[in-house]
N, C-alpha and C positions, 0 to 999 in steps of 0.2 A: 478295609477298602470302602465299607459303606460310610464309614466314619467320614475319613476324608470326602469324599464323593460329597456329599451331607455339608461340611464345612467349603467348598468348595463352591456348593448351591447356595447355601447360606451367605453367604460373600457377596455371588452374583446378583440375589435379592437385595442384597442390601444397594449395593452399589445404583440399581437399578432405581429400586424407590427412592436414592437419596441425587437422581439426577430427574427422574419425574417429578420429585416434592420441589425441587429446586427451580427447573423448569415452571412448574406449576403457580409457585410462590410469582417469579419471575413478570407471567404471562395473567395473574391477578390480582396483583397488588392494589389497586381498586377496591376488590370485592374483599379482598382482607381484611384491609382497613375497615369495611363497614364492617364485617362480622366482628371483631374485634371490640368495635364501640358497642357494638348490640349490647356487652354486658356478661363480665365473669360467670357470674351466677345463672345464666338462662343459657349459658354455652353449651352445655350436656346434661341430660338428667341423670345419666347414668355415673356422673363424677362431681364431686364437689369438688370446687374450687377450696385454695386452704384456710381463706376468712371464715369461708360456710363451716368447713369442718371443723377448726378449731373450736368455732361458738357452741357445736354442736356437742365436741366432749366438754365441753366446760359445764355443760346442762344437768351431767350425767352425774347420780348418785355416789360416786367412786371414782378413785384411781386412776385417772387417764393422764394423756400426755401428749403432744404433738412433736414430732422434730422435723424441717424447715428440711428439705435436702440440700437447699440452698445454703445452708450453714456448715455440711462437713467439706463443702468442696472446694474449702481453701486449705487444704492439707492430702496426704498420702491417703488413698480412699482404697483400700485393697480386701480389707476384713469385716467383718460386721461389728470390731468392736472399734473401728473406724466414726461406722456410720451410728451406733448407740452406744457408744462409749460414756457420752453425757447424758442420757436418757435417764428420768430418774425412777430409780425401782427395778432396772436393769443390771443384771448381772452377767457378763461378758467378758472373755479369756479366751486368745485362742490358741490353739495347737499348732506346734511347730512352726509358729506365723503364718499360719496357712487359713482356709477359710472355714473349716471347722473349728468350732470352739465348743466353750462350756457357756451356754446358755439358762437362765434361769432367773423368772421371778417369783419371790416370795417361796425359793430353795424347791421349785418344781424341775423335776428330773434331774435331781441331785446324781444320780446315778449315772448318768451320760455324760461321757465327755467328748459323744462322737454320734450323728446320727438322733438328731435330737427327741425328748418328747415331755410333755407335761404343757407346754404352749401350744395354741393355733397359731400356726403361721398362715397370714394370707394374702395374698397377689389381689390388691381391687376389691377385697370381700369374699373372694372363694379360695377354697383349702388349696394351699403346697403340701400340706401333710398328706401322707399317705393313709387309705382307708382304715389302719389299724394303730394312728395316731404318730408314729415314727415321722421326722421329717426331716429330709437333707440340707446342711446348709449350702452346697452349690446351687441349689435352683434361685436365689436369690442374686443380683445385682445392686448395688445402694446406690450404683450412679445413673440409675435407669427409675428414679424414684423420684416421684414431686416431693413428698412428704411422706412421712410412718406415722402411725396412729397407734400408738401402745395404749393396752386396756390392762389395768394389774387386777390381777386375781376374777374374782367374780362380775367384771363389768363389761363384760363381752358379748351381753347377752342378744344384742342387734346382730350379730351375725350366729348365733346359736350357741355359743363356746362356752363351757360350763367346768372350766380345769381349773386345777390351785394356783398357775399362774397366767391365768389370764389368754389373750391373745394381741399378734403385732402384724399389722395390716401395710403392707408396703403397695403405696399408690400409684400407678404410673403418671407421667405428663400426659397432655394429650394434644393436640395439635393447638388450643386454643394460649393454652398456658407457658407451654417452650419452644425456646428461638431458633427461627427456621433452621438456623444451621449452627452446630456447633463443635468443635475439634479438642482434643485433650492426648495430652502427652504428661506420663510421669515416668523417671528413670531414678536410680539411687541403688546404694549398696548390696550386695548379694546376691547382683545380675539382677535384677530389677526392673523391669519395663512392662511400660500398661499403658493402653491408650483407649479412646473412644472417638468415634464419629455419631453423629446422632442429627436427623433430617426430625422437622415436622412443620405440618403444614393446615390451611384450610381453605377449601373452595364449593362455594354455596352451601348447601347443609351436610358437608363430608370432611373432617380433619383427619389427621393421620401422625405417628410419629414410630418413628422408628430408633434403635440405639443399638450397635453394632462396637461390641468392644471383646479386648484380650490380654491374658495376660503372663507374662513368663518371667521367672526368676529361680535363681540356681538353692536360694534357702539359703537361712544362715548354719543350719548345719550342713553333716554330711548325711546324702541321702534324703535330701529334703527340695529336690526339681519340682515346680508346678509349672503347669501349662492350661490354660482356659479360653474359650470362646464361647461369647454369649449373644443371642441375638434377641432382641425383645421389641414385639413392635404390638401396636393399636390402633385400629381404625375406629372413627366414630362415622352415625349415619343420623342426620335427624330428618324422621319419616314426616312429624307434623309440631308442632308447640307442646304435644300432649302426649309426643311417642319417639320415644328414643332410641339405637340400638348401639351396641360396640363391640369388636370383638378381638379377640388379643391370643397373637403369637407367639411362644417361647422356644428356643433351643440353645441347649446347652451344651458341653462339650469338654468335661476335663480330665487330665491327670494329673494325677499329683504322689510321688514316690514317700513315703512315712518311715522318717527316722528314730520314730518308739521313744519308749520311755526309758530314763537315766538313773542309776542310783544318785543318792543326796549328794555321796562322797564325789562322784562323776561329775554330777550336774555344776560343784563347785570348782573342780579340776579341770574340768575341758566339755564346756556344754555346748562345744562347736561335734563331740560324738555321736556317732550314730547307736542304736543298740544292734550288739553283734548278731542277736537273731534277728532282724529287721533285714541287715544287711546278705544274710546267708540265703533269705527265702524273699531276696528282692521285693518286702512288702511294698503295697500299692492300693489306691482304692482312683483307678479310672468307669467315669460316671458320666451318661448320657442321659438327657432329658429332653424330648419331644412336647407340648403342650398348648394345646388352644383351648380356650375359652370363650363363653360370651354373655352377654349382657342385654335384655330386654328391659326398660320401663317405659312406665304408662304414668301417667299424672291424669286420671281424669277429672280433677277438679284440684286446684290453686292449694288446699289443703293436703291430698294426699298421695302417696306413689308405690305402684305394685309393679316390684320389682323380679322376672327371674333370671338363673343363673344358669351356667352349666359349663361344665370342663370336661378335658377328659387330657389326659398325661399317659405318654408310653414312656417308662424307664430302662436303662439298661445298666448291671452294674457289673464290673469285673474287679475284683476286691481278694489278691493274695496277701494272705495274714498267714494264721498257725495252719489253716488249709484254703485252699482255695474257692471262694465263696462268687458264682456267678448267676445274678438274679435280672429277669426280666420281667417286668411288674408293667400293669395297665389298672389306671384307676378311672372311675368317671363318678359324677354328684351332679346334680340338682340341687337347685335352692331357690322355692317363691316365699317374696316377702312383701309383706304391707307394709307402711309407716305412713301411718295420719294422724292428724291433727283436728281436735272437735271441743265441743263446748260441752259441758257435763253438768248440770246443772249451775249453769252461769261459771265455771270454773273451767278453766283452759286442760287441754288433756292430750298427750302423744302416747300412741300406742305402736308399739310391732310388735309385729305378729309371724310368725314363719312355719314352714315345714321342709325337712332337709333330711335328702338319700345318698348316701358314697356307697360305693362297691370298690373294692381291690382285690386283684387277682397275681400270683404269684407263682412264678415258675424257679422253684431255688435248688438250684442244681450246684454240688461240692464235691471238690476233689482234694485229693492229697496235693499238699505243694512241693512241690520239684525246681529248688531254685527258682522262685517265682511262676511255675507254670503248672497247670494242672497234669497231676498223673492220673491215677485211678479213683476212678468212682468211689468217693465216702458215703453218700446218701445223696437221696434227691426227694423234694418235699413240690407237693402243690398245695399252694394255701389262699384263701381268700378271707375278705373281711368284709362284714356288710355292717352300716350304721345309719336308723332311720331317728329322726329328731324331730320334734313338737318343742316350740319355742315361743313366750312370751313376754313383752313386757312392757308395762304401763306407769308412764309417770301423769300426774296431778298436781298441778299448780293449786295449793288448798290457799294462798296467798300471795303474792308478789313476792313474798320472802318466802316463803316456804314450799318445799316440792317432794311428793312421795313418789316413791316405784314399789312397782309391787310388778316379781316378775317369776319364773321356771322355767327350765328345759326339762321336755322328757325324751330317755334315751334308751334306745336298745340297739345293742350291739353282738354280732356275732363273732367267732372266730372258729375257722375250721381249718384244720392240717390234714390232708392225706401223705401217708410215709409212702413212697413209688420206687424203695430199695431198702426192702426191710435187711437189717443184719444182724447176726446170732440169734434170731428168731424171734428180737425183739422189737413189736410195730409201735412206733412212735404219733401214730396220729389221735388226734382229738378233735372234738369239737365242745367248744364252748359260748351262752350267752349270758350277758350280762344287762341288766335295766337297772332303771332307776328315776328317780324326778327331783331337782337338783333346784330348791327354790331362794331368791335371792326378795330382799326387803330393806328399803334404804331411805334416807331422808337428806334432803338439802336445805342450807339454810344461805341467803345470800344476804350475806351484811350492808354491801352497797353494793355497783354495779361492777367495784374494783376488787373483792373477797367474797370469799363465801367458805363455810364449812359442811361438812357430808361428814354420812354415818350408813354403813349397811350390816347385815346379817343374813350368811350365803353358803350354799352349800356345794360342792363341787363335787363329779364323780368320772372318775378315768379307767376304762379297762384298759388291759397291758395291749401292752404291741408283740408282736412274732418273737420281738430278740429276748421278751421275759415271759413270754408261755414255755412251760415243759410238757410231756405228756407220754405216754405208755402205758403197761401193763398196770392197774392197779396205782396210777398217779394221777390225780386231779392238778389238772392246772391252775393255775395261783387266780386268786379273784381281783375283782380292782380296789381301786384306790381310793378310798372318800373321806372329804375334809368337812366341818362346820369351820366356817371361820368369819371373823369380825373385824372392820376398819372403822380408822376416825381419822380425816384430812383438812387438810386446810388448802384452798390454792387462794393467791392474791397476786394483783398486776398492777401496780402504784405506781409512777412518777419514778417509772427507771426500775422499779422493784418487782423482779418476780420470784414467788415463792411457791414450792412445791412440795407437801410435807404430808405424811402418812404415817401411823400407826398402826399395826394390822396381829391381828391373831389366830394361828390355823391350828385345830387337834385335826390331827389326821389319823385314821385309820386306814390298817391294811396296805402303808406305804409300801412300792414297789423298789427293795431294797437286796442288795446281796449281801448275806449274811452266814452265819456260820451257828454250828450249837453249839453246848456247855464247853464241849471241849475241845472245841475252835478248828472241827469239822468243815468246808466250806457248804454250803446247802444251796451254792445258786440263789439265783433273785427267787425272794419268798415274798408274804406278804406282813412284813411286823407289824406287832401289836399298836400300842399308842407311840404316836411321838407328837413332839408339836414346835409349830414353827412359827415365829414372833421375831418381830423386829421394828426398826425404824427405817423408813424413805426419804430421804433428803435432796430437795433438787434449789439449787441458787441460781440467778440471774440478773446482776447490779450493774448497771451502770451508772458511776457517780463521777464528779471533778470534768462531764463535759468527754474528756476520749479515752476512759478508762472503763473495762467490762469487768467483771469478777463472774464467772461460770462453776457449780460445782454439784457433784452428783455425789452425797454420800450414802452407804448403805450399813445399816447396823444391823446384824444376822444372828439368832438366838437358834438354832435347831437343834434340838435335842429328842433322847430316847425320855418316854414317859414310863417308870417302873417297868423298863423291858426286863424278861424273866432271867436273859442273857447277860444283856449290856445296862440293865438297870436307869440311871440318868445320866447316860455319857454323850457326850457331844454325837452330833450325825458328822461324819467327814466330806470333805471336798472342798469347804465353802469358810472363807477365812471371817473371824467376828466382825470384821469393821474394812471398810474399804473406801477409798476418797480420791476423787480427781477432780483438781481443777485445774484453770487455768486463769492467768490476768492477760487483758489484752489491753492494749495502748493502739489507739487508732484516732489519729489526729487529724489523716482525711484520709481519701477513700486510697490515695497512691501508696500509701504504706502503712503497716498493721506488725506490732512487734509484740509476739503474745509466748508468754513462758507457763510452763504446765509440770503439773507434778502429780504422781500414781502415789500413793500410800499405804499401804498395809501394812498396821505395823506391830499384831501381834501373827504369830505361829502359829496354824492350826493343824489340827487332825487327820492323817491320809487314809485311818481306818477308823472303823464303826466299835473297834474294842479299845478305841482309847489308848496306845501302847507307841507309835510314830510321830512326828509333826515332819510340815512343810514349814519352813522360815517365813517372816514376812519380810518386805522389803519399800523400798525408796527408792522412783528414777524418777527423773526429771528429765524434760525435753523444752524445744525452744522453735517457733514458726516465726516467720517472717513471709512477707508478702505484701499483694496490692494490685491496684488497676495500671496497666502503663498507658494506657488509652481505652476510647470508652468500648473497645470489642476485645480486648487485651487484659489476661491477667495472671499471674505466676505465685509460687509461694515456694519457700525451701523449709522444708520439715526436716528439723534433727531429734533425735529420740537414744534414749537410752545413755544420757551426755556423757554420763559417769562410766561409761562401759561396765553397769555392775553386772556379777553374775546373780542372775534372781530365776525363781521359779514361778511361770506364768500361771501353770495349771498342776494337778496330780493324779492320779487313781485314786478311783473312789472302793476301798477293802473292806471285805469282813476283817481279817485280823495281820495286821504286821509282824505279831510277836516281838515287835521291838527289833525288830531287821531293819538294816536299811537295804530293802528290793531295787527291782526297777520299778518306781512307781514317780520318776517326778518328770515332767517337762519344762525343757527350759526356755525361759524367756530369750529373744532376740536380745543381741548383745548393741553396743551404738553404730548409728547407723544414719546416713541425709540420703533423703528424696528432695527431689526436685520436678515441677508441675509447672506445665503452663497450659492457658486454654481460651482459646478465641471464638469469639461467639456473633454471628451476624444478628445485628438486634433488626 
């Protein structure tokens, strides 16, 4: 009841602010227009505009990336591998077409294919993740995003993140940058419908926007209904030239019913099935998320800005699996940061600087499941995470061509379970902390004003989250996860040419991995010994002949065990050697755009850590169309999967198959057309 109630309110808000903004826009279009000329860049201190920000990653020792939100929203926008599909150094799969997937740069949280972790996820700069690093992918929106800021691996360090893959910062608009009003409709295959309204506005020194969207479709399998509504709004306030503030709304609201994993034989035979146990214990994972945030800076002088932060998220999770799992979680953090700019002995110099506190608290109560609903009490845990962070880093123009950083976080992290239903006499609580000082060293060199090459040397360190701590009598809980690891990149912007190209190499210790012993024992997530993870980053951007684009993101993935004592030097599973999407587009003008695309995979990889199963690779190819039909007017029709093949999007990630074929694969949506339109008041 409170749900609805909540959706209900949610609605009326919207509605409300989206005929005040409207009103408002209406009653001062004057005063717009001047605020508007005043200047992107002086609009908010608290937001870059996306010239500001790109220049800004492009600055940066490492890895980075921008993606335009402007650029996926001429196609089906439903999943995040929608919205980073093309991102390069981005690895994205999702589950049952739904909005979980397998997330992963540079093979961080290989282990996950649900409930993610080894990335920072962050909304504006401040954590979606949960205080014990776990992060959901519902609390995100892509169509409620100006632009994403991917950081790979160790170059995250302006917002404190110190993980093997890095962190992906999703921006909101804000009244100054999107159109006061705008509408969106997508419908297509498999009961499919999603739409958005979205108001934003500005009146003297106060903007606003809001974005109000939903979405329902029956799945291409059986047992595979979602249903979601999200409401995402932000207000900005500017107090003086020199003091900024803003503060930002979230609620979420989904279900979505899980039709499990497929044997190989199944997945090729009818991967329109549910799995039978899925179907008997009605799995489900419906997810509520409440959260506000805000935003203080201060510029006190043309050079520099001290910025803080602070959120605080209530979650709700009702989640029937093999038991019934219902968790209600409240996270809150801080975040004050510097970032200035000075002269250092005649040498140009940016420094940040930070300090940053999360707390999460956890109420996880389980029950037996009973045809999807809870019977009797299995156990009930109170758990909390606390994480304090010291964070710096300094780059030095030693020349116009040349730029050092020199940077660390330091961390300390708790974790503590109290067991509040011990059974057979055995109490499962622990507490555990973990520290560490996680230092990064890089160098940039810029050729001309259109290339440049970087080089760093980083160390990263992660303790586990809830879902891979153990604990009781006489068991120590698994320690974290720490990497040295090394890149060498290239990016360049030429006369149509954009190029995005990385080499990187991680040893990692004490990977957070589920494993098995000699004699193929399962032991739960442990921590193994060495493994190491290397590969190549590939990102294209051509446009040549005038209305031709060529797009492509490919990824070449080496992870292996290092002389593990078990599995020796066997591949790590989940993560296929090589992967490629591009796409061509022909766009002649702006009324029509005919762009063909093709997914790749084309060798078999590994579904267990003992080397003994593969997942197929595969081939599908899809086909967009679309365009402007006028200048507030625009539509596309996206087909995918042309060939109707049966192909496997994602897998389990196993200690040992034994050369079974389990349920361990998921299958990819079979062919299927969307269709979108979206009118926009300029």
């Amino acid at each position: 009841m409170r749900t609805v109630t909540f959706r209900f309110a949610s609605l009326a808000i919207a509605l409300f602010c989206a005929s005040a903004a409207h009103a408002q826009t209406a009653a001062q279009t004057k005063t717009l227009s001047t605020v508007r000329v005043h200047g992107q860049a002086d609009a908010a201190l608290t937001v870059d505009g996306i010239e500001q920000a790109r220049a800004r990653l492009d600055q940066r020792a490492g890895a980075t990336g921008l993606v335009d939100g402007e650029r996926y929203r001429d196609r089906r926008v439903s999943t995040l591998t929608d919205a980073l599909g093309f991102a390069t150094g981005v690895f994205v799969q999702p589950r049952f077409g739904a909005e979980e997937a397998r997330l992963a740069i540079r093979g961080s949280g290989l282990q996950r294919t649900f409930h993610g972790r080894g990335l920072e996820l962050l909304q504006d700069g401040s954590p979606l993740n949960l205080a014990d690093g776990g992060f959901d992918f519902q609390a995100v929106e892509p169509l409620s995003a100006r632009y994403i800021q991917v950081y790979r691996g160790a170059n995250a360090l302006e917002f404190g993140a110190a993980t093997l893959g890095g962190a992906i910062d999703f921006v909101s608009p804000t009244g100054y940058d999107a159109a006061p009003l705008a509408l969106r409709v997508e419908t297509g295959d498999f009961g499919y419908r999603r739409g958005q309204v979205a108001v934003a506005g500005v009146s003297g020194r106060t903007d606003a926007y809001l974005s109000l969207s939903g979405l329902r479709q029956d799945g291409y399998r059986e047992h595979a209904e979602q249903e979601n509504y999200r409401l995402f709004a932000n207000a900005g306030y500017r107090f003086s030239d020199s003091l900024d503030g803003r503060i930002y709304f979230t609620h979420v609201d989904t279900r979505s019913a899980l039709p499990g994993n497929l044997t190989l034989d199944e997945s090729r035979r009818d991967p329109r099935l549910a799995a039978p146990g899925n179907l008997a214990l009605n799995q489900r994972r419906d997810y509520r998320l409440d959260r506000i945030a805000g935003k203080l800076a201060w510029a006190p002088s043309a050079a520099g800005t001290l910025t803080l932060s602070a959120y605080y998220a209530d979650k709700s999770l009702d989640h029937p699996i093999f038991q019934v799992l219902r968790q209600d979680s409240r996270d809150y953090g801080l975040d004050l940061r510097w970032r200035g700019e000075s002269q250092w002995l005649g040498l140009r110099n940016v420094l940040i600087a930070g300090v940053a506190f999360a707390q999460g608290d956890i109420d996880d109560d389980r029950y037996f499941n009973v045809a999807g609903r809870p019977g009797a009490r299995s156990n009930r845990f109170d758990q909390r995470a606390r994480n304090s962070k010291l964070y710096a880093e300094n780059q030095t123009w030693l020349s116009p061509q040349w730029t050092l950083s020199l940077g660390a976080q330091a961390l300390r992290s708790q974790r503590r379970s109290r067991d509040l239903f011990i059974v057979g006499g055995r109490d499962e609580s622990f507490d555990a902390d973990y520290s560490g000082i996680s230092p990064k060293l890089g160098l940039r060199y810029l050729i001309d004003e259109h290339a440049q090459v970087y080089a760093n040397l980083s160390r990263s360190l992660e303790p586990p989250s809830f879902g891979e701590l153990s604990g009781g009598p006489g068991v120590t809980p698994v320690d974290k996860q720490r990497a040295d690891s090394g890149e060498l990149g290239l990016r360049l912007n030429r006369d149509g040419l954009s190029l995005d190209v990385a080499l990187y190499r991680a040893r990692v210790k004490g990977e957070l991995l589920s494993l098995s012993d000699g004699n193929g024992n399962p032991l739960g997530t442990v921590n193994a010994g060495r493994t190491l993870h290397q590969g190549i980053e590939f990102g294209l951007g051509w446009k040549f002949a005038r209305d031709f684009t060529l797009s492509a993101n490919y990824l070449y993935n080496d992870f292996r065990f290092d002389g593990d004592r078990v599995y020796g030097n066997n591949d790590l599973a989940g993560v296929p050697p090589q992967q490629l999407r591009a796409e061509l587009r022909w766009q002649p003008d702006e009324r029509l755009y005919i762009a063909p695309s093709v997914e790749w995979t084309p060798q078999a990889y590994y579904i267990d850590h003992a080397n003994t199963f593969k997942a197929p690779g595969y081939t599908i190819a899809g086909l967009r169309v679309g365009g402007k039909l006028a200048s507030q007017w625009s539509w596309f029709a996206d087909a995918r999967n042309l060939g109707d093949k049966r192909w496997v999007a994602s897998t389990n990630v196993i200690a040992d198959a034994r050369g079974v074929d389990g349920r361990n694969f998921l299958p990819g949506d079979g062919r299927a057309v969307y269709f979108g339109v979206e009118w926009r008041r300029q």
